[in-house]
N, C-alpha and C positions, 0 to 999 in steps of 0.2 A: 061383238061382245068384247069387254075389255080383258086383256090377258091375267089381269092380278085377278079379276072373278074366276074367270076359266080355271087359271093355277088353285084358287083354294077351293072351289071345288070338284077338282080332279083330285086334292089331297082327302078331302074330307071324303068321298066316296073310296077311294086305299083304302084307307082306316077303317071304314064301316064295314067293308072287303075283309079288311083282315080279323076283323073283329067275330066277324060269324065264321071265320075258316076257323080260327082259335075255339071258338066254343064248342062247332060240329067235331074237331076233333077231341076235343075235350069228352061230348057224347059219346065218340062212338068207342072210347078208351075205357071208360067204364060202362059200356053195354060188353064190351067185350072181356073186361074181367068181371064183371055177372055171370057171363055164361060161358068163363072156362070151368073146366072140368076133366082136367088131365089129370090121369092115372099114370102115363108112364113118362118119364121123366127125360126126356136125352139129353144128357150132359149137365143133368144136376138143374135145370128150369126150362119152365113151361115153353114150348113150341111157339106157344102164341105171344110169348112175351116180347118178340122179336119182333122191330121196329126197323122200317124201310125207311131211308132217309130219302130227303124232300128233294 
């Protein structure tokens, strides 16, 4: 196979990769502010609003 195919599509398959990581988290950010429902407060916001870096 020639490498300039190979390279663009190992790129275009990234992308398409990264495209559905972007969305799924996209879902699951607001399935999750859906169904918060915090009553108590620590430190002035939501528990859940905390964010785990990648």
């Amino acid at each position: 196979m020639d490498n300039k195919k190979l390279g663009i599509i190992l790129i275009v398959i990234c992308i398409f990769l990264g495209l559905i990581l972007f969305s799924l988290n996209n879902l699951l950010n607001t399935h999750l502010d859906a169904g918060c429902q915090c009553t108590v407060l620590e430190g002035g916001s939501c528990p859940h609003e905390k964010q785990t870096s990648w």
